[in-house]
C-alpha positions as CSV (number, residue, x, y, z in Angstrom):
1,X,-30.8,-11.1,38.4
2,X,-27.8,-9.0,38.2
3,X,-24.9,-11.7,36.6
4,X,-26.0,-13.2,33.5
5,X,-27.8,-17.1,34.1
6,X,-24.7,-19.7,34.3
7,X,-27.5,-22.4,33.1
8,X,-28.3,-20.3,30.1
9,X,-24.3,-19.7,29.7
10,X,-23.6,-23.3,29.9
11,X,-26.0,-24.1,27.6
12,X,-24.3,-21.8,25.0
13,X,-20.8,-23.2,25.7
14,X,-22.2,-26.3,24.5
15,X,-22.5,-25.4,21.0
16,X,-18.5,-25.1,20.4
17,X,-19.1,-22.5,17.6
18,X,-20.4,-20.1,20.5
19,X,-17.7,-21.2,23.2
20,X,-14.5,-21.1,20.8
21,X,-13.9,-20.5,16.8
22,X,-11.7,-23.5,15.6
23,X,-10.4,-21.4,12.5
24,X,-8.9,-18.6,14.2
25,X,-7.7,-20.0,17.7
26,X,-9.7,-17.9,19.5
27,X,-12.4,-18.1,22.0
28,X,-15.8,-16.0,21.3
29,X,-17.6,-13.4,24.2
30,X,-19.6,-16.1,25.5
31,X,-16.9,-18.7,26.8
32,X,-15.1,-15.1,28.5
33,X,-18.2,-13.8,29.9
34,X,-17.4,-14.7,33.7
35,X,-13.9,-13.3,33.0
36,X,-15.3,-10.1,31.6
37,X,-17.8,-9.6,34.1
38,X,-15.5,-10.2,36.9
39,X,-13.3,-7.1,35.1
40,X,-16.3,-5.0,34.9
41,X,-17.4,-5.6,38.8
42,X,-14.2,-5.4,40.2
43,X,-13.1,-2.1,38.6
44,X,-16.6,-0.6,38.5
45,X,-16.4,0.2,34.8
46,X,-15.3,-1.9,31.8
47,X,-13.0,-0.3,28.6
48,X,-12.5,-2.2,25.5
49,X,-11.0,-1.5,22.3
50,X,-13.0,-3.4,19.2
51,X,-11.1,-4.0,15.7
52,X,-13.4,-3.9,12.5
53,X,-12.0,-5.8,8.9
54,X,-14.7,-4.3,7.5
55,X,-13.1,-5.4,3.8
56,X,-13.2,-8.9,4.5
57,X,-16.8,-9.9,3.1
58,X,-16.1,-8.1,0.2
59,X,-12.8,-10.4,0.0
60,X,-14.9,-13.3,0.5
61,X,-17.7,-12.7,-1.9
62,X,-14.8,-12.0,-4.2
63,X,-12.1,-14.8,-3.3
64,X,-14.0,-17.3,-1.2
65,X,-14.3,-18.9,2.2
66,X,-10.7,-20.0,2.3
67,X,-8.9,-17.1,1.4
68,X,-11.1,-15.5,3.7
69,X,-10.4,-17.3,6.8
70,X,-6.5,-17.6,6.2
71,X,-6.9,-13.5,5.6
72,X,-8.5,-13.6,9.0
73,X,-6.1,-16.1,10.8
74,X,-3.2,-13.9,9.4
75,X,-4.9,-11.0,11.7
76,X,-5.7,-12.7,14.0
77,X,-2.0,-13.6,14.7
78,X,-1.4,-9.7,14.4
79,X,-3.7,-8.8,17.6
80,X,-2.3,-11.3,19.3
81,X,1.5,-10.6,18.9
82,X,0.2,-6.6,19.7
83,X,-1.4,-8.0,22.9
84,X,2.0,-9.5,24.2
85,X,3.9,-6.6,22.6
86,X,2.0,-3.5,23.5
87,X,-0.7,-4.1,25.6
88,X,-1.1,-6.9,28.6
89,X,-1.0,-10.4,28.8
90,X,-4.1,-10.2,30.7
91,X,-6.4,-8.5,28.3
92,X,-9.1,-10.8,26.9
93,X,-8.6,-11.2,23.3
94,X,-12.3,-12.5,21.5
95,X,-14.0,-13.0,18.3
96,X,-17.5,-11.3,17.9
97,X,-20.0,-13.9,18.0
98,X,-22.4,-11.7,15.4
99,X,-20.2,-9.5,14.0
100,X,-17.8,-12.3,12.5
101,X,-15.2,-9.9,10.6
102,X,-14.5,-7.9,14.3
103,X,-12.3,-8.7,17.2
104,X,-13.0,-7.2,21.0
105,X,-10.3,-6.5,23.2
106,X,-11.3,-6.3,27.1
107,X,-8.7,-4.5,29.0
108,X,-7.9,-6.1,32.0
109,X,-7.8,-3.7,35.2
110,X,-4.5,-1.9,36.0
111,X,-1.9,-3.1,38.8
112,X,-1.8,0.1,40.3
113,X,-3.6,3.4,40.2
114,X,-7.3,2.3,38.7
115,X,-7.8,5.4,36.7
116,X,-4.7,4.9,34.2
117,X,-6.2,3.1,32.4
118,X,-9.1,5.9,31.7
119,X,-6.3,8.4,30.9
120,X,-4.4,6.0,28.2
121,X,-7.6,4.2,26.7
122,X,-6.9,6.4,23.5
123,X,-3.2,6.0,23.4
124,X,-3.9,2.4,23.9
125,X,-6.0,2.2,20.8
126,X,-3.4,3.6,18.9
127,X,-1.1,1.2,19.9
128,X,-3.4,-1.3,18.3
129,X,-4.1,1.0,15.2
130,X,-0.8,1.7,13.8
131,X,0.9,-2.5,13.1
132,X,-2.6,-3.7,12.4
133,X,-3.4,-1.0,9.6
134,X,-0.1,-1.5,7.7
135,X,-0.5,-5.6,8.0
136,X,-4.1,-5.1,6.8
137,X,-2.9,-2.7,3.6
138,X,-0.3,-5.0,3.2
139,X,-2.4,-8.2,3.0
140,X,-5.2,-7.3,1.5
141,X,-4.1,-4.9,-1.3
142,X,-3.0,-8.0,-3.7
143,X,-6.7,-8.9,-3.5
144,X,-8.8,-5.0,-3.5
145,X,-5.8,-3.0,-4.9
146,X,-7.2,-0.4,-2.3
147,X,-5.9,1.1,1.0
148,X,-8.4,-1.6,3.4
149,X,-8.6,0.5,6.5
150,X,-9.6,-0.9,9.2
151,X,-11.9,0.8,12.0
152,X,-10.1,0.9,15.2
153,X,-12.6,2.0,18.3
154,X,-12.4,2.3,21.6
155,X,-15.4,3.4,24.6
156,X,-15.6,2.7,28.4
157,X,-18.9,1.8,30.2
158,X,-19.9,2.4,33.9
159,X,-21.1,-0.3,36.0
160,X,-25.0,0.3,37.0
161,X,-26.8,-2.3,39.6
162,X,-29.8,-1.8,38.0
163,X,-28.8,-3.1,35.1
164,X,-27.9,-6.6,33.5
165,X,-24.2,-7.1,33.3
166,X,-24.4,-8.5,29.3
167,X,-26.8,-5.4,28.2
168,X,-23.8,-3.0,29.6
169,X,-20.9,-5.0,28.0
170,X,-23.1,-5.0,25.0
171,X,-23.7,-1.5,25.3
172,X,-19.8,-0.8,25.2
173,X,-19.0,-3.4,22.4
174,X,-21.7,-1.4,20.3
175,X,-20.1,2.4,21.6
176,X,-16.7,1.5,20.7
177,X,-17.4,0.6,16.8
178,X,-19.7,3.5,16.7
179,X,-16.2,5.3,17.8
180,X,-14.7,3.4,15.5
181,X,-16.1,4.1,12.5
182,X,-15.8,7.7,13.7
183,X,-12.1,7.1,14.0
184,X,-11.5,5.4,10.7
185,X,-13.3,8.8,9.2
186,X,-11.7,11.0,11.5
187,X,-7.8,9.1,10.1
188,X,-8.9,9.1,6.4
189,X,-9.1,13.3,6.7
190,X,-6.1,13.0,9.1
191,X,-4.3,11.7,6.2
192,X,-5.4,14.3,3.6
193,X,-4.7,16.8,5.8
194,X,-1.0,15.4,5.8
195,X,-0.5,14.9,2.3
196,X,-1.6,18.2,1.5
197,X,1.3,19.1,3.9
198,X,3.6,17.1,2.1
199,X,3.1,18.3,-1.2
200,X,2.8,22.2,0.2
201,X,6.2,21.8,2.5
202,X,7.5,19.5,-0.9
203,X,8.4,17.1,1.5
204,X,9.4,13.9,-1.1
205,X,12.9,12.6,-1.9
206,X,13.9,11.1,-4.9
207,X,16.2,8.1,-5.3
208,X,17.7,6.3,-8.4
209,X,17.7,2.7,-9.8
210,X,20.0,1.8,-12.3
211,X,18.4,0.6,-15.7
212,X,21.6,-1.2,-17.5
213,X,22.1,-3.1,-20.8
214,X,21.6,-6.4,-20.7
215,X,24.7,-7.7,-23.4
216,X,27.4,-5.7,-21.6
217,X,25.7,-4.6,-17.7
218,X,26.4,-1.0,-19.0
219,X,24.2,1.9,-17.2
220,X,21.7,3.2,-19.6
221,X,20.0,5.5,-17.1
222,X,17.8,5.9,-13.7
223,X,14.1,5.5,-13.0
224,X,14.0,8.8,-10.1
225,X,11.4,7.1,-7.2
226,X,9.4,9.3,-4.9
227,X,9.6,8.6,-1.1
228,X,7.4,10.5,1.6
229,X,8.8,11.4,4.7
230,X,10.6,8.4,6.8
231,X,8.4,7.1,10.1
232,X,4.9,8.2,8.4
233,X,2.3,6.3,6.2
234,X,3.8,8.0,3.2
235,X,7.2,6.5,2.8
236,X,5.5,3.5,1.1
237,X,5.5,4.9,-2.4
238,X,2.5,2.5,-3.5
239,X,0.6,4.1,-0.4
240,X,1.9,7.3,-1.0
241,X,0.3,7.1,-4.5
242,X,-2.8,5.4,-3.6
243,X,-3.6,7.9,-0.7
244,X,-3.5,10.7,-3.0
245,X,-5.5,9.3,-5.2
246,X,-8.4,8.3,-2.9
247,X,-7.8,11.9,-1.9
248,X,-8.3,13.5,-5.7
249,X,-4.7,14.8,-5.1
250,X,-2.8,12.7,-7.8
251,X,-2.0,15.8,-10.1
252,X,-0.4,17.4,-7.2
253,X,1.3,15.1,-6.0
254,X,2.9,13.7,-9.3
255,X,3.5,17.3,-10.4
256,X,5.7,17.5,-7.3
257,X,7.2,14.6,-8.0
258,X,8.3,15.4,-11.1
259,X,9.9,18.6,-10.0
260,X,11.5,17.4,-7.5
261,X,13.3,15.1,-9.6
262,X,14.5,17.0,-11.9
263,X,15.7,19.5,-9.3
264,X,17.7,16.4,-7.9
265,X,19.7,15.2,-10.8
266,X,21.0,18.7,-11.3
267,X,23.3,18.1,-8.5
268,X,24.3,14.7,-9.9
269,X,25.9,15.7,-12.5
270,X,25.6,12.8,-15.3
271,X,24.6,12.8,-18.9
272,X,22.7,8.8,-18.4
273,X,19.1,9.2,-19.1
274,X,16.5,9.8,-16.5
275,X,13.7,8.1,-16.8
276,X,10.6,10.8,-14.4
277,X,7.2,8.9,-13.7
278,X,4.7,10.7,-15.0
279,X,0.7,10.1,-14.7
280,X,-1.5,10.8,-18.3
281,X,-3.1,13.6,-16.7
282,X,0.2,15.5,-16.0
283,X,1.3,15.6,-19.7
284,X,-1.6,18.3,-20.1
285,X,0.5,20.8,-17.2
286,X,0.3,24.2,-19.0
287,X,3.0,24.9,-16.9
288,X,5.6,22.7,-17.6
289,X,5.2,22.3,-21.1
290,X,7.1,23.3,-24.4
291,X,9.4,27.0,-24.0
292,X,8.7,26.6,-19.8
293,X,10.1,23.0,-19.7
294,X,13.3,23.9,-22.1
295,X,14.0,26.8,-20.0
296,X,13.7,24.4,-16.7
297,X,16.0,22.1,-18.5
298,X,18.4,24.4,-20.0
299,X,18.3,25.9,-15.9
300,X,18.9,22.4,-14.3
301,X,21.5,22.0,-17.2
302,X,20.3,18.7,-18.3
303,X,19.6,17.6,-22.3
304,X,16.2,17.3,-23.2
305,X,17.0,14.2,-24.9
306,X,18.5,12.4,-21.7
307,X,14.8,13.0,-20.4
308,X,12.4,10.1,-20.3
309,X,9.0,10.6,-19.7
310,X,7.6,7.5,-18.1
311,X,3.9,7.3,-18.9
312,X,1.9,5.0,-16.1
313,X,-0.9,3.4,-16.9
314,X,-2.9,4.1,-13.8
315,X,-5.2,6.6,-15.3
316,X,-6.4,5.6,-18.9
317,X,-5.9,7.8,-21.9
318,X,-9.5,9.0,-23.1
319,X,-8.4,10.5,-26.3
320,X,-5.6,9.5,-27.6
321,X,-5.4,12.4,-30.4
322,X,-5.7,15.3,-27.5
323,X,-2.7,13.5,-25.8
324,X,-0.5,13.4,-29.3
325,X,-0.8,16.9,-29.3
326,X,0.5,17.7,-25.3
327,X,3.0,15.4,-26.0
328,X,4.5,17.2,-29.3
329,X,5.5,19.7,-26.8
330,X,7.9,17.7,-25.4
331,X,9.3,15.7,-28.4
332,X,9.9,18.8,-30.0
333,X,12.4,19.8,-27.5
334,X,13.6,15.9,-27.5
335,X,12.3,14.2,-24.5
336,X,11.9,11.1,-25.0
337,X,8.5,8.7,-24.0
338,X,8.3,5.3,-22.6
339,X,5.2,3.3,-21.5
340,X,5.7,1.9,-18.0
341,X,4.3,-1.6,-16.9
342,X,3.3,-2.7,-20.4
343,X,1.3,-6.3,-20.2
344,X,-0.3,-5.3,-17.4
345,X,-3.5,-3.3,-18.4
346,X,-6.4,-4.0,-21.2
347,X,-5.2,-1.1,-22.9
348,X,-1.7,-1.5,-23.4
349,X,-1.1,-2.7,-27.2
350,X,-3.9,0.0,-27.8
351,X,-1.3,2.5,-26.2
352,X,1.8,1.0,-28.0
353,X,-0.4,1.4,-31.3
354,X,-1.4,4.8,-31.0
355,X,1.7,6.5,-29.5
356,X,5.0,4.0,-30.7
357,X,6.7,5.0,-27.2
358,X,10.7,5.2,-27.6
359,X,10.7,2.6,-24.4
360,X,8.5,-0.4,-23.5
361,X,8.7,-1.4,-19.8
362,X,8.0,-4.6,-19.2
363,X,5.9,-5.4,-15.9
364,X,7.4,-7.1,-13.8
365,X,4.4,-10.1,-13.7
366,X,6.0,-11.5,-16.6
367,X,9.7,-11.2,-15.4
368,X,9.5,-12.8,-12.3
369,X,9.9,-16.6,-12.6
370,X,10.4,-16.1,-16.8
371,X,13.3,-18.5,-16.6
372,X,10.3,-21.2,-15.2
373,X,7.8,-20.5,-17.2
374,X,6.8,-21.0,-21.2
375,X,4.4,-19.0,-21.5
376,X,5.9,-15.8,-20.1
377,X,9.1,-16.4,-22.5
378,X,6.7,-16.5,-25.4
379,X,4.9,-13.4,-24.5
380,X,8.1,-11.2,-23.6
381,X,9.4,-12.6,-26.9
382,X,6.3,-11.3,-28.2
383,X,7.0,-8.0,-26.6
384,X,10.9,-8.0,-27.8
385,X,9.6,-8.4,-31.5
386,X,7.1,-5.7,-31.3
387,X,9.3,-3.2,-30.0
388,X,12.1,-4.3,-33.4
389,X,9.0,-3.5,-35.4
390,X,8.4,0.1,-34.2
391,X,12.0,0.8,-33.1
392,X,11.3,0.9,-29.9
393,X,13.4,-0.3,-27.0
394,X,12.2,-3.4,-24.4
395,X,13.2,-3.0,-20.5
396,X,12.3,-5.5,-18.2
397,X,11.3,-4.4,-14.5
398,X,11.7,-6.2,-11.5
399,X,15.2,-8.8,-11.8
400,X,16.0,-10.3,-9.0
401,X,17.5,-13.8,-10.0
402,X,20.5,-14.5,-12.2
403,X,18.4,-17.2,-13.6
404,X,16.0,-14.3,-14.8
405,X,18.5,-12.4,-16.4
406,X,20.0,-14.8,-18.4
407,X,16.6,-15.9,-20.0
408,X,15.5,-12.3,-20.5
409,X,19.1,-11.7,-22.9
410,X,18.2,-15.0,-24.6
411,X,14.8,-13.7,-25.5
412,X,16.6,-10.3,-26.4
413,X,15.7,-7.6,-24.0
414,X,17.7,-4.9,-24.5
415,X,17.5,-3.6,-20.9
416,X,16.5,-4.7,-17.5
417,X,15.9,-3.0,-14.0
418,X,15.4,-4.5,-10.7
419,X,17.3,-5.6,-7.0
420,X,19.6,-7.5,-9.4
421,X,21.6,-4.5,-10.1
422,X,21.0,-2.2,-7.0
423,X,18.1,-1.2,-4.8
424,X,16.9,2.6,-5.3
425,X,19.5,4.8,-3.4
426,X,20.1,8.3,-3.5
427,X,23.4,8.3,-5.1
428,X,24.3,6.9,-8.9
429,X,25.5,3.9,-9.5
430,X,28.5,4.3,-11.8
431,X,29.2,0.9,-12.9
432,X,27.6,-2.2,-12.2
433,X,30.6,-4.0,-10.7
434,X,28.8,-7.6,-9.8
435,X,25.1,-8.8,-9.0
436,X,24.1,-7.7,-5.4
């Protein structure tokens, strides 16, 4: 029998977990089967396009069922805005029935010439690819702290008379996630390949955010930000970063980043600190170390002691007494060292102990909502006392309420950084003339 049995069919609507998933709002293969078929018949081939979460168990095992399925509405939503957006309205949008973290997407056959559709079925998977990986990285980082790419595949199947209708749909299902996994691999060295680019072509900007005093909204100095190119993957700095290091290109990337910097503020001609993000590893640079870095400076004409040296804690320092020594380098000629998002790692007090940074920066977890919230006012008081005992100097990232300031001077911070006072933009804020 050719069409798949409409008793057997029936029979499988009947169980609603086969004919339509409640959760997501979307039906399953079975309860579009005729639909599909009819497709596949009347065009004499079938071409889908099949979307893989493949992060999503792990999210489950991790979070639970609930912050699963809303993770999975939220996308969901995405391929069906995309489908009304970019594709048709006739394209059959389903759930896998055994493959629950994957959605299919049937495309429906062309109004006119029949054979478009074979010469776009790539272009239309990219389509698809580009707004549902950044919602995906965008969703799921707070939970992995990873770049979550999904697997984006596409395949085409002929129709055959000798063969059952459901083992050929089944057939291209199964050939576009082998494609898409193929894909996914295929964009993961498709990004390397472009971030080596990047850093070769030193294609990063730099832009400022004002740090300012808290008693007096005076400008201590800038944090200098990397961007990647505008329109790409890379002009999301946490992306940018993440990217390189799932690529082993952090040193690279962060020496570049540092150089460009520096290069940039020599045509800015202030004598505010600049405070340069700087990963553990790149404190060790032979090449921008001691007599090389003063005669950078002295180059760029910029004091030594107007640069800050903003240590991240994304790598760990292994050995505390190596890294003592690469930094005397750069105290020597007067740079100054701050620890960035202190309060967020295990080792941070252990850092603070063994290297009395000249800045703390607070992270902004324990800024946001401080004016609410007890136990973040004891702990940044905490922090503020600390930093009196080892003459250090407390700036809190991330301001973005009035309310937030004003508790952050009664617990006296010295300093604070955030929206507040001015988005990162590529010229200097002079003054701070009012809260944006």
């Amino acid at each position: 029998m050719k069409k798949i049995d409409k008793t057997n069919a029936e029979q499988l609507q009947a169980d609603s977990g086969f004919y339509y998933n409640a959760d997501l709002g979307l039906p399953t293969i079975i309860s579009k089967f005729p639909e599909v078929e009819d497709i596949l018949e009347k065009l004499h081939y079938m071409a889908c396009v099949t979307v893989q979460i493949n992060h999503l168990s792990k999210i489950e095992y991790l979070y639970g069922s609930t912050i699963y399925t809303e993770l999975l509405k939220t996308i969901s939503g995405v391929l069906m805005r995309i489908r009304d957006e970019e594709l048709r309205k006739e394209d059959i949008i389903v759930i896998d029935l055994f493959d629950v973290d994957s959605f299919i997407i049937f495309l429906s056959a062309p109004r006119k010439d029949h054979t478009q559709l074979l010469q776009h079925l790539e272009t239309i998977a990219e389509r698809v690819r580009l707004p549902i990986e950044k919602k995906v990285f965008e969703t799921f980082y707070p939970y992995l702290k990873q770049n979550a790419r999904p697997s984006i595949g596409y395949a085409l199947v002929l129709n055959n008379p000798m063969v059952n209708n459901l083992r050929l749909i089944t057939q291209l299902i199964n050939n576009a996630k082998k494609m898409g996994e193929f894909m996914a691999i295929k964009q993961d060295y498709h990004s390397k390949f472009n971030l080596q680019k990047i850093i070769i072509e030193q294609q990063i900007n730099t832009v400022f955010q004002p740090i300012v005093a808290v008693a007096d909204l005076s400008i201590l100095g800038y944090e200098a930000l990397s961007r990647g190119p505008a329109e790409t993957e890379f002009c999301s700095p946490l992306l940018l970063f993440i990217i390189a290091a799932e690529c082993g290109l952090s040193f690279e990337l962060d020496r570049l980043c540092r150089k460009k910097a520096l290069e940039r503020v020599r045509h800015m001609k202030t004598n505010k600190k600049i405070f340069v993000n700087t990963l553990t590893m790149t404190i060790h640079d032979p090449e921008f170390r001691g007599a090389y870095l003063s005669d950078l400076l002295e180059d760029l004409k910029l004091k030594p002691e107007n640069v800050v040296f903003e240590v991240s804690e994304r790598l760990a320092i292994d050995n505390y007494d190596i890294f003592r020594v690469a930094m005397k380098d750069y105290k020597d000629i007067g740079i100054v060292q701050a620890h960035d998002d202190i309060g967020k790692g295990y080792s941070d007090l252990e850092r603070v102990m063994e290297l009395h940074p000249g800045f703390m920066k607070v992270d902004i977890s324990f800024v946001r909502g401080v004016d609410k919230s007890f136990i973040k006012q004891e702990i940044v008081k905490s922090m503020v006392n600390l930093a009196r005992g080892i003459e250090s100097e407390i700036i809190a990232e991330g301001v973005e309420t009035i309310a937030e300031f004003e508790k952050l001077r009664e617990l006296g911070v010295t300093y604070a950084q955030g929206f507040l006072f001015g988005k990162p933009g590529e010229k200097l804020i002079e003054k701070i003339e009012g809260f944006s």
